[in-house]
N, C-alpha and C positions, 0 to 999 in steps of 0.2 A: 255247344256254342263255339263258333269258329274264332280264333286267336289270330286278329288281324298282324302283319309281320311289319307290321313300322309305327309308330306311336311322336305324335309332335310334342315337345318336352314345353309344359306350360310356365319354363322359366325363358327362355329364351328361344323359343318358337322353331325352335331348328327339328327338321324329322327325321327320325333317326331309326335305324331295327330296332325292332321290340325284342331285345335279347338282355339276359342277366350282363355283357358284355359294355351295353350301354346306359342297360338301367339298373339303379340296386335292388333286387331284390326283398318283396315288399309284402309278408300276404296279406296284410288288413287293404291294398291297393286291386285295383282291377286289375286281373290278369297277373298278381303278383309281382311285378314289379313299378316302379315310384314312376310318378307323373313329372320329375327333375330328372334327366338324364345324371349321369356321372359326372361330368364336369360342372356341374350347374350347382350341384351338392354338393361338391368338392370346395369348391368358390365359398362359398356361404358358410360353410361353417370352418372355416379358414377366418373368414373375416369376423363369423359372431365368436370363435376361440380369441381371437387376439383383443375382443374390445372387453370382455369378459378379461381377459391375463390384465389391462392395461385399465379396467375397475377395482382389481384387486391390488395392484401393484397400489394405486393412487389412495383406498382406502389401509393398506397396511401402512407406505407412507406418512399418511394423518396420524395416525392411532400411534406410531412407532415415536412420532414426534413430540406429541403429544403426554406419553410415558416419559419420554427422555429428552425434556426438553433444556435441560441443562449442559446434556452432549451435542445439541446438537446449536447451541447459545456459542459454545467453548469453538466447536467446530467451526464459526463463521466468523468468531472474532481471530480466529489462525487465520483464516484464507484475507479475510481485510490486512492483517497486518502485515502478511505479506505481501500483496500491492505496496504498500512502505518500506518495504523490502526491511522489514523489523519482526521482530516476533513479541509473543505474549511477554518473556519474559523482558525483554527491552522497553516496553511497553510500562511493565509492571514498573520496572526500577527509576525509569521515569516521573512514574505518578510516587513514588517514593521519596523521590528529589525534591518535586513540586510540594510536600507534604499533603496531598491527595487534592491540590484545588488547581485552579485553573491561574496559568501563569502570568497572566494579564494582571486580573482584576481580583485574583488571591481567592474567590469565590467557587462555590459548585456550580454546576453544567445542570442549570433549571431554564431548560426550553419550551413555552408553551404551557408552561403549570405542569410539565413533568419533571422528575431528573433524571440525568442520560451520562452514558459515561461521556468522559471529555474527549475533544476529537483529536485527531493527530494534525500537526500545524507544518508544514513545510516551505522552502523555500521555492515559488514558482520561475525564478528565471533559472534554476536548476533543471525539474523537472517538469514536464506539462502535465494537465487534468487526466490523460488518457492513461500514460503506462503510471500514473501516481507517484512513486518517488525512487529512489534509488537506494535510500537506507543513507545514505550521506548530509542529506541535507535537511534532516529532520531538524524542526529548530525547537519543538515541545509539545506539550498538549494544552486546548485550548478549549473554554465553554465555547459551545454555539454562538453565545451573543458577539463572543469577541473573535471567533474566528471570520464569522461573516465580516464584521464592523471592519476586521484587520487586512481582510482580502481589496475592500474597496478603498480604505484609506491609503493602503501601497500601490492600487491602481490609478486613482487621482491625484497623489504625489507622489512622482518619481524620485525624487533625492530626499525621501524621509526621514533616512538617518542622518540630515544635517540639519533639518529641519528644527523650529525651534519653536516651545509650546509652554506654558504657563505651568510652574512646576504644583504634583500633584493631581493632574488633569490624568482621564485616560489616555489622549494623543500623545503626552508627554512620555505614559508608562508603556505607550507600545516602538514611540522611536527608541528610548533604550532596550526594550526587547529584542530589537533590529539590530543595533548597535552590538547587543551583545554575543549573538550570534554571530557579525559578520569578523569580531571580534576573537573570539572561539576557531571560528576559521582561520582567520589569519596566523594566533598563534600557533595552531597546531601544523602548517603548512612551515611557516618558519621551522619549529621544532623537529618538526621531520627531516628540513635540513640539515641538522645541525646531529642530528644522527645519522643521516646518511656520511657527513664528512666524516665523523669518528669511525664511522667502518672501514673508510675510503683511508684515513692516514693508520688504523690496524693495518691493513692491506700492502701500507705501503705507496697507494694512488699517489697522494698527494704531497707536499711537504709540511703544509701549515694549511689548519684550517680557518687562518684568520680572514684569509680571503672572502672563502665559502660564507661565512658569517657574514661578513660586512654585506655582503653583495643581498645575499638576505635579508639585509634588514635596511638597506637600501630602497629594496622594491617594496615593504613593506611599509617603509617611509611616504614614499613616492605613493603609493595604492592608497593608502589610509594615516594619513598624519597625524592624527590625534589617536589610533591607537599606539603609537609609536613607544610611548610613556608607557600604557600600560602594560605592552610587551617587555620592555627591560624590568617591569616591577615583577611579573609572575617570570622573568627568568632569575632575579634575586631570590625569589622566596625556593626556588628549585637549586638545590646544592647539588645535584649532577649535573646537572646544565650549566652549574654556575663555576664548577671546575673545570669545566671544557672553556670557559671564554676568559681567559688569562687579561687579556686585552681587550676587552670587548668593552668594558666603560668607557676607556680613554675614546674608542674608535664612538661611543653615543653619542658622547660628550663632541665630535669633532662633526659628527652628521648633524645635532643639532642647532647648532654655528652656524653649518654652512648654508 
């Protein structure tokens, strides 16, 4: 029988010698070698190795999840919380504050006839929906019903925290929610002042920190007048802060006069 010297490869029709060179080597095949040239076979089972790795990958995946579903539960509430730029444990000490319920409505996070854990509640003119929050402006954790409820009521009234609602009501228990947050902020911003002056007169900076203060509590005036009161109450009940302000009553006493 004569061994024709070129052979057309029935993957992709191209004609090619009939040499181990182009073909593999085959002897259950005519002539001993494969009717797929080298490249043809090369291709193919490149491509049927990798969907085979990426069914196995996809079933061990399942199965691995499925055994350990608890690590990998743990594992996605780290990656959420930090979008929040918070962790588990911030998270935890939180829902420990709250005594485990939701800070609206004092209730559990029952969405749907399930329960869920409660969501993380921030402040939006802070942070936008996309990069989530910054870790700063976390204001608590909140059921579902009332974080939805709370995003649209701060959307439809802009000056919520002055707003005025029927005491007892939920509208009522989410403006002071607002209130108390912006509240929080405030003193802490103050307070930081009021420690950056005592390093500033350690230092040397400065002569008197009575300035520094006033001017502080000026603009905090000015920003939010009604927490004005309760900033001089939680710097009474603070005995470090309250030996740093020698003069700091007479000067409250003189800003609320004027």
């Amino acid at each position: 029988m004569e061994i024709p010297k070129e052979r057309e490869c029935t993957k992709c029709g191209e004609v090619k010698p009939l040499t181990s060179e182009h073909f593999y080597p085959q002897p259950a095949y005519k002539y001993g070698l494969t009717r797929w040239c080298r490249a043809c076979r090369s291709k193919n089972a490149t491509k049927i190795n990798k969907e085979e790795r990426d069914q196995y990958r996809a079933e061990w995946a399942q199965d691995d999840r499925s055994s350990k579903i608890d690590k990998y539960r743990l594992r996605e509430f780290a990656r959420e919380m930090k979008k929040y730029g918070s962790t588990i444990d911030g998270y935890r000490d939180k829902l420990v504050e709250q005594d485990g319920v939701c800070a609206l409505c004092r209730h559990l996070s029952y969405h749907r006839g399930k329960l869920q854990r409660l969501q993380v509640d921030h402040n939006h003119d802070c942070c936008d929906l996309k990069t989530k929050s910054c870790g700063k402006c976390l204001r608590g954790l909140l059921c579902a019903d009332c974080n939805i409820k709370l995003s649209y009521f701060e959307r439809f009234l802009s000056n919520a925290e002055s707003a005025i609602f029927k005491p007892g009501t939920w509208e009522n228990q989410a403006v002071g929610y607002i209130n108390n947050y912006k509240m929080r902020k405030a003193v802490a911003a103050v307070e930081k002042d009021i420690a950056q002056v005592g390093r500033d007169m350690a230092e040397g900076k400065i002569p008197d920190m009575h300035t520094r203060v006033t001017k502080a509590f000026a603009g905090l005036k000015e920003r939010r007048p009604s927490f004005a009161a309760a900033f001089y109450a939680s710097v009474k009940r603070n005995n470090s802060l309250l030996s740093k302000l020698s003069r700091f009553d007479k000067e409250t006493q003189r800003c609320s006069t004027s």
